[in-house]
mmCIF file of the N, C-alpha and C atoms, coordinates in Angstrom:
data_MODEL
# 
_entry.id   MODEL 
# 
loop_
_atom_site.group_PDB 
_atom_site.id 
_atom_site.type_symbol 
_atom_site.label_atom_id 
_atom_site.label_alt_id 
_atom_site.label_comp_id 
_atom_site.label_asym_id 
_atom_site.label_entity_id 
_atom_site.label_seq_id 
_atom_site.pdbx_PDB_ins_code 
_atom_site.Cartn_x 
_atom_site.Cartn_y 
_atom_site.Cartn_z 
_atom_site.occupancy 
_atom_site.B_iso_or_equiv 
_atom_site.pdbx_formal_charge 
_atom_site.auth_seq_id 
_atom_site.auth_comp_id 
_atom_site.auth_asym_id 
_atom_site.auth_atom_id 
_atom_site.pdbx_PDB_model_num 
ATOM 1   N N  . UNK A 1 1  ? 0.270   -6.624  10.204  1.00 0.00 ? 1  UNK A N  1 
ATOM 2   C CA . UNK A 1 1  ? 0.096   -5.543  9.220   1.00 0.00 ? 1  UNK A CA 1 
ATOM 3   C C  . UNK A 1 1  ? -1.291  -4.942  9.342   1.00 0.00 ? 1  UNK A C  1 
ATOM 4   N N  . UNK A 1 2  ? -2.226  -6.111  9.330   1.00 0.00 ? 2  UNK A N  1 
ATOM 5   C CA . UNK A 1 2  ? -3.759  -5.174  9.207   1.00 0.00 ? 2  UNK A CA 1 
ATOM 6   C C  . UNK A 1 2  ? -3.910  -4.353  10.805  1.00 0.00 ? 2  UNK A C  1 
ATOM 7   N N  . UNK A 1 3  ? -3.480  -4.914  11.742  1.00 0.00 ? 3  UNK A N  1 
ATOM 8   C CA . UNK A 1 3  ? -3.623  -4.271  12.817  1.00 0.00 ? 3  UNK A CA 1 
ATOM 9   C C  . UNK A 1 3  ? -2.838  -2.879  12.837  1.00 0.00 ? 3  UNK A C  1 
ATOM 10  N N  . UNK A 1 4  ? -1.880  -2.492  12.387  1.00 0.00 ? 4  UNK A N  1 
ATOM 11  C CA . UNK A 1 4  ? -0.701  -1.209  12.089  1.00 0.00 ? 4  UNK A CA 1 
ATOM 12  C C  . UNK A 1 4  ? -1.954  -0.521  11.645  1.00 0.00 ? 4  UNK A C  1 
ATOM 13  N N  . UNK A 1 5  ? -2.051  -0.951  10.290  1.00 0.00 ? 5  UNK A N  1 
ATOM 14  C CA . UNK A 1 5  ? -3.155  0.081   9.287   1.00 0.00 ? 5  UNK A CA 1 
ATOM 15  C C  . UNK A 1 5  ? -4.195  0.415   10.111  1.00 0.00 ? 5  UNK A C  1 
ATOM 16  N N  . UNK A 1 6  ? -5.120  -0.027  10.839  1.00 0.00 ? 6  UNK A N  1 
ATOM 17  C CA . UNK A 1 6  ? -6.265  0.087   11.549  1.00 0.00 ? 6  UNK A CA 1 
ATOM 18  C C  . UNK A 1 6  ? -5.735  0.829   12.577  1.00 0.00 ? 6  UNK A C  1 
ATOM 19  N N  . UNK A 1 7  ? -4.698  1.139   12.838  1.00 0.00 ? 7  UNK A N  1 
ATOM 20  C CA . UNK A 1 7  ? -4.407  2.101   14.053  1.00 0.00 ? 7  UNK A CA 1 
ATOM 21  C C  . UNK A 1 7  ? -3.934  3.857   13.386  1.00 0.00 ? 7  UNK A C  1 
ATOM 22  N N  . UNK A 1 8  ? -3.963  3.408   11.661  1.00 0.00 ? 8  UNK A N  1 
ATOM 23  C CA . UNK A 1 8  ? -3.323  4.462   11.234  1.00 0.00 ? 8  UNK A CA 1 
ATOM 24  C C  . UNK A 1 8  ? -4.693  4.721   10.316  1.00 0.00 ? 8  UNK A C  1 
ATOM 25  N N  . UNK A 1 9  ? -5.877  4.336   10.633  1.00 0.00 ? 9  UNK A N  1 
ATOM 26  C CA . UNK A 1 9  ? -6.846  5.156   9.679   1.00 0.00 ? 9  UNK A CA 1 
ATOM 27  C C  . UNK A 1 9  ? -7.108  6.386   9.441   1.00 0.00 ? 9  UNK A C  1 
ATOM 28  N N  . UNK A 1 10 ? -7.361  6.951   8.485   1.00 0.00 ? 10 UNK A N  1 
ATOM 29  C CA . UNK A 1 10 ? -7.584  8.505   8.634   1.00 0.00 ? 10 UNK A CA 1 
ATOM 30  C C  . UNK A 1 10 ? -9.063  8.871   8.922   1.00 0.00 ? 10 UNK A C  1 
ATOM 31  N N  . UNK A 1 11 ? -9.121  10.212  8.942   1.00 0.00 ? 11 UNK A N  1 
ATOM 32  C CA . UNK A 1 11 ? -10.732 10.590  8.923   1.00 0.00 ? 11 UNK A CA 1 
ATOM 33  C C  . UNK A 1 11 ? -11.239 10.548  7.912   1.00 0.00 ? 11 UNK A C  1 
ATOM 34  N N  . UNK A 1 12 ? -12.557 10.238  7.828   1.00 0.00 ? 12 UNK A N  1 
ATOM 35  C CA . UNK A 1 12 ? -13.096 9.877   6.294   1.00 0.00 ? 12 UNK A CA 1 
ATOM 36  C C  . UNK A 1 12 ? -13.073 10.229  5.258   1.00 0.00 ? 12 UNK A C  1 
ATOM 37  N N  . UNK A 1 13 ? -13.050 11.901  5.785   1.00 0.00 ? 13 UNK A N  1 
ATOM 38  C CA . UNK A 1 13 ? -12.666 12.850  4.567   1.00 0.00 ? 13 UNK A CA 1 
ATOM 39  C C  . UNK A 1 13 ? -11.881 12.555  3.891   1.00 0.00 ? 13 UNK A C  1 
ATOM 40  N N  . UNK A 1 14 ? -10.789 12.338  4.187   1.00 0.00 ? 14 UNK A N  1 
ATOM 41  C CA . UNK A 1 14 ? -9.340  11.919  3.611   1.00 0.00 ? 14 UNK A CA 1 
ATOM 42  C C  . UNK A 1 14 ? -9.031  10.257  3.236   1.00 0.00 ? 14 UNK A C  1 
ATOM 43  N N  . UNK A 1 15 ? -10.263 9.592   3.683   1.00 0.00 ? 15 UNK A N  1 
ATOM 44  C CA . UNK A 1 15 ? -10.019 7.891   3.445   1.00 0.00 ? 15 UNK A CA 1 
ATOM 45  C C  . UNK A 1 15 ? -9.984  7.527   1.637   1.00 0.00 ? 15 UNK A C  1 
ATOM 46  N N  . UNK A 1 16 ? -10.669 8.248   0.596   1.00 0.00 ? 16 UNK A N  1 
ATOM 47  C CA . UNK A 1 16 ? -10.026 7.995   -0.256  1.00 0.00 ? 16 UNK A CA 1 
ATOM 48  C C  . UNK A 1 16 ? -8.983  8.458   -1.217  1.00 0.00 ? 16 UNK A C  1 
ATOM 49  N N  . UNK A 1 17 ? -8.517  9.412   -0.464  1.00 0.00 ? 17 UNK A N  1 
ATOM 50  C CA . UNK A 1 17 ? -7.029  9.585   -1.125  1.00 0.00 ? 17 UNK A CA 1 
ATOM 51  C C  . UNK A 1 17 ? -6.094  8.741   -0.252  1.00 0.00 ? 17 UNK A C  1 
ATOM 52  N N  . UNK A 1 18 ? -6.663  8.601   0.743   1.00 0.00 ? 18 UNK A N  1 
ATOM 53  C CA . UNK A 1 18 ? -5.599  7.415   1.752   1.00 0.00 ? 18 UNK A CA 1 
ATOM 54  C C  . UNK A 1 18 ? -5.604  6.259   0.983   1.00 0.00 ? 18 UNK A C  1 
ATOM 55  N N  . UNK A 1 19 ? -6.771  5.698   0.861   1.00 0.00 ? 19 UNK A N  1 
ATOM 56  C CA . UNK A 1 19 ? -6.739  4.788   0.397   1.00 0.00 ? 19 UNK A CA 1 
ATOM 57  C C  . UNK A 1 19 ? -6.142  4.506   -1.431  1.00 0.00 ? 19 UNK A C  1 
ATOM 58  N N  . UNK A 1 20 ? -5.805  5.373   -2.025  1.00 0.00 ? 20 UNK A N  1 
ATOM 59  C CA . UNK A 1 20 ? -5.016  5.676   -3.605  1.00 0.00 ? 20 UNK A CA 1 
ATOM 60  C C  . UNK A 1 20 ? -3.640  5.511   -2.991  1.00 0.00 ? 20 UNK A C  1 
ATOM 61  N N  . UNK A 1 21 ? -3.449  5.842   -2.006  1.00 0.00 ? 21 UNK A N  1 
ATOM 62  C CA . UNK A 1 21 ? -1.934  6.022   -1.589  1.00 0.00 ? 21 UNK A CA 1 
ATOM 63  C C  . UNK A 1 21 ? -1.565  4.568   -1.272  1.00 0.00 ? 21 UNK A C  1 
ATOM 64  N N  . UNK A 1 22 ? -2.441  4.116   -0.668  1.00 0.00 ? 22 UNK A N  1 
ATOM 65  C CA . UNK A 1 22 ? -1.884  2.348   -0.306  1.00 0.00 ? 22 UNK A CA 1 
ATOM 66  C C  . UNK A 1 22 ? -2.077  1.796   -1.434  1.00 0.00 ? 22 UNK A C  1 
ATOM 67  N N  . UNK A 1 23 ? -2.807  1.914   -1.934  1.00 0.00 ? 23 UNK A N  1 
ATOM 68  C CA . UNK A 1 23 ? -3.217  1.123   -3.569  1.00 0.00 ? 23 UNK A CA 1 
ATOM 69  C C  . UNK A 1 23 ? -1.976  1.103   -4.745  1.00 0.00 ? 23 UNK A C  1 
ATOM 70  N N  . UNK A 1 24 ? -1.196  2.505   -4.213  1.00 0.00 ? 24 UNK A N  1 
ATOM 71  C CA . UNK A 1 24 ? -0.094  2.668   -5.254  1.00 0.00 ? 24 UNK A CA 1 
ATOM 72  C C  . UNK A 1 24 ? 1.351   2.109   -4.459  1.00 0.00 ? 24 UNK A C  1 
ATOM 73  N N  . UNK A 1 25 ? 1.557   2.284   -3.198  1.00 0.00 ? 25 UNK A N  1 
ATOM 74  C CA . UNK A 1 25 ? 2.181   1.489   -2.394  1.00 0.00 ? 25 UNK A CA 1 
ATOM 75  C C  . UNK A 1 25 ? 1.933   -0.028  -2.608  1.00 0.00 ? 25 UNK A C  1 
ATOM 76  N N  . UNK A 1 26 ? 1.124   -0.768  -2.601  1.00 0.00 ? 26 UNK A N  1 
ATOM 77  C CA . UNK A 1 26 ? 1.142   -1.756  -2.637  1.00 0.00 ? 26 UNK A CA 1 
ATOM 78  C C  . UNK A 1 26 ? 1.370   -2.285  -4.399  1.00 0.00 ? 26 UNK A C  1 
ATOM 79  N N  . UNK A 1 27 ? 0.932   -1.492  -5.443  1.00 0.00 ? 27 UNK A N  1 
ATOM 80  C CA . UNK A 1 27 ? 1.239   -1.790  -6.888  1.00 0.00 ? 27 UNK A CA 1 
ATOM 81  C C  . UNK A 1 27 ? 2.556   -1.791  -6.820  1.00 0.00 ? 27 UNK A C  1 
ATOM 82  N N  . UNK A 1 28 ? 3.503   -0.615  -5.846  1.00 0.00 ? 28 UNK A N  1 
ATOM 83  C CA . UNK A 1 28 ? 4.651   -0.471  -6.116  1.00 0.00 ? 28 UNK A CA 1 
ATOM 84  C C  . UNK A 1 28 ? 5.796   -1.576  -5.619  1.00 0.00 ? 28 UNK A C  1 
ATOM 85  N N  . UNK A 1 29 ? 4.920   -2.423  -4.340  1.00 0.00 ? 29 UNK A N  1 
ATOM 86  C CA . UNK A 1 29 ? 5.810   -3.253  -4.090  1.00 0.00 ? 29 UNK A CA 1 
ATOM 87  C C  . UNK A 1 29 ? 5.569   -4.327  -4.878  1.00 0.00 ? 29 UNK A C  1 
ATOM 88  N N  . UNK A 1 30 ? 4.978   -4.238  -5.202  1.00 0.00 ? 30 UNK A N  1 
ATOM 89  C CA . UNK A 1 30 ? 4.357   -5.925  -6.117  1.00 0.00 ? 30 UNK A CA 1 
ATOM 90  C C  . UNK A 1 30 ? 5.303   -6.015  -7.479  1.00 0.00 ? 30 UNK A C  1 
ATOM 91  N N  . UNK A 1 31 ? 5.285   -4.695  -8.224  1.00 0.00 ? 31 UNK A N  1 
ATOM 92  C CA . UNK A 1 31 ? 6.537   -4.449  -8.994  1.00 0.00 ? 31 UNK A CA 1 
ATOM 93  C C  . UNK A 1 31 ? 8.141   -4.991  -8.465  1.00 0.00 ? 31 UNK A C  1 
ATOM 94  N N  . UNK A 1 32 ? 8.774   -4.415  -7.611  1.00 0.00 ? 32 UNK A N  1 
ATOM 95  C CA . UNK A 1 32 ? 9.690   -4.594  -6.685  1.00 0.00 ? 32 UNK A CA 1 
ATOM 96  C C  . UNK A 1 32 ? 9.662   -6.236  -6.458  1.00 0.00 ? 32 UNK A C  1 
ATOM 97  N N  . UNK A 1 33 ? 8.834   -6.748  -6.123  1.00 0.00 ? 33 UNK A N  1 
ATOM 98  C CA . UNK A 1 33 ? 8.766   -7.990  -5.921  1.00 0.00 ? 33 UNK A CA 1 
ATOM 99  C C  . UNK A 1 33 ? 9.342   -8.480  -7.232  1.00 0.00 ? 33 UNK A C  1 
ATOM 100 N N  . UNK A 1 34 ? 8.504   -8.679  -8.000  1.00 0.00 ? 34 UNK A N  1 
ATOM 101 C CA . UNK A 1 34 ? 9.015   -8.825  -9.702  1.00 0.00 ? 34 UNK A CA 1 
ATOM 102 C C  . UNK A 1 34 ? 9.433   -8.986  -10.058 1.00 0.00 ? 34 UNK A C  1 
ATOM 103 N N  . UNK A 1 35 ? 10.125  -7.680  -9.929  1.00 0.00 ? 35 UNK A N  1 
ATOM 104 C CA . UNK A 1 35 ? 11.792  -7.411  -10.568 1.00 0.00 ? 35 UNK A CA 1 
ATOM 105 C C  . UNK A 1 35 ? 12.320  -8.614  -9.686  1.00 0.00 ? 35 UNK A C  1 
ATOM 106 N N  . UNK A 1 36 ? 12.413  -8.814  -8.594  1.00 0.00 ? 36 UNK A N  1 
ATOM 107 C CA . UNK A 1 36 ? 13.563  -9.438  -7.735  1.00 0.00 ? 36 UNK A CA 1 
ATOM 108 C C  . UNK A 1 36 ? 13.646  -10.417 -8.385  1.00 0.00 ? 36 UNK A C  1 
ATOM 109 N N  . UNK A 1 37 ? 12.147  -10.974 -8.539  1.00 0.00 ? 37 UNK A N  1 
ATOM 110 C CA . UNK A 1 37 ? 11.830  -12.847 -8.996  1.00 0.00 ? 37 UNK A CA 1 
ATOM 111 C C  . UNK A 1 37 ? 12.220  -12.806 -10.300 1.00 0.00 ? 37 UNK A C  1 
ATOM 112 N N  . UNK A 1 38 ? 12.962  -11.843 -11.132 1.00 0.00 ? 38 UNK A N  1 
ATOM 113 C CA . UNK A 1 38 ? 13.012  -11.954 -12.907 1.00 0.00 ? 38 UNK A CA 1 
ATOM 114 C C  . UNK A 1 38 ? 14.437  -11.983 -12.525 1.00 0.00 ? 38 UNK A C  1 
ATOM 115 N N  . UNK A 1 39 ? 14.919  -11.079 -11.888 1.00 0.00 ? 39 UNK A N  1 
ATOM 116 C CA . UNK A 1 39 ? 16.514  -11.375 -11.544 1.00 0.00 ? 39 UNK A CA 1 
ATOM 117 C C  . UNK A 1 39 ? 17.115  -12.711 -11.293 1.00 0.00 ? 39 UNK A C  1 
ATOM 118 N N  . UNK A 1 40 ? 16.306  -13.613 -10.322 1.00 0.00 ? 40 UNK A N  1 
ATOM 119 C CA . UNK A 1 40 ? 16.858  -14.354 -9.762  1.00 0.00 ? 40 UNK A CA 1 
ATOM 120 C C  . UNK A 1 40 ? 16.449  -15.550 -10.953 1.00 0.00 ? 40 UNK A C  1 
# 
């Protein structure tokens, strides 16, 4: 995984809205996760 991301960095300009975007990607799976583990 960290190696993917490091091949997909952006230019700096854009590194912190890149970086809001993974931040909410990753909140979003952590949710998802969650849910699964409350289901089961």
């Amino acid at each position: 995984m960290a190696s993917r991301s490091e091949v997909m960095l952006p230019p700096a300009r854009s590194e912190a809205r890149w970086r809001e975007e993974v931040m909410l990607a990753l909140t979003h799976q952590e949710a998802k996760t969650k849910e699964k583990e409350r289901a089961n």
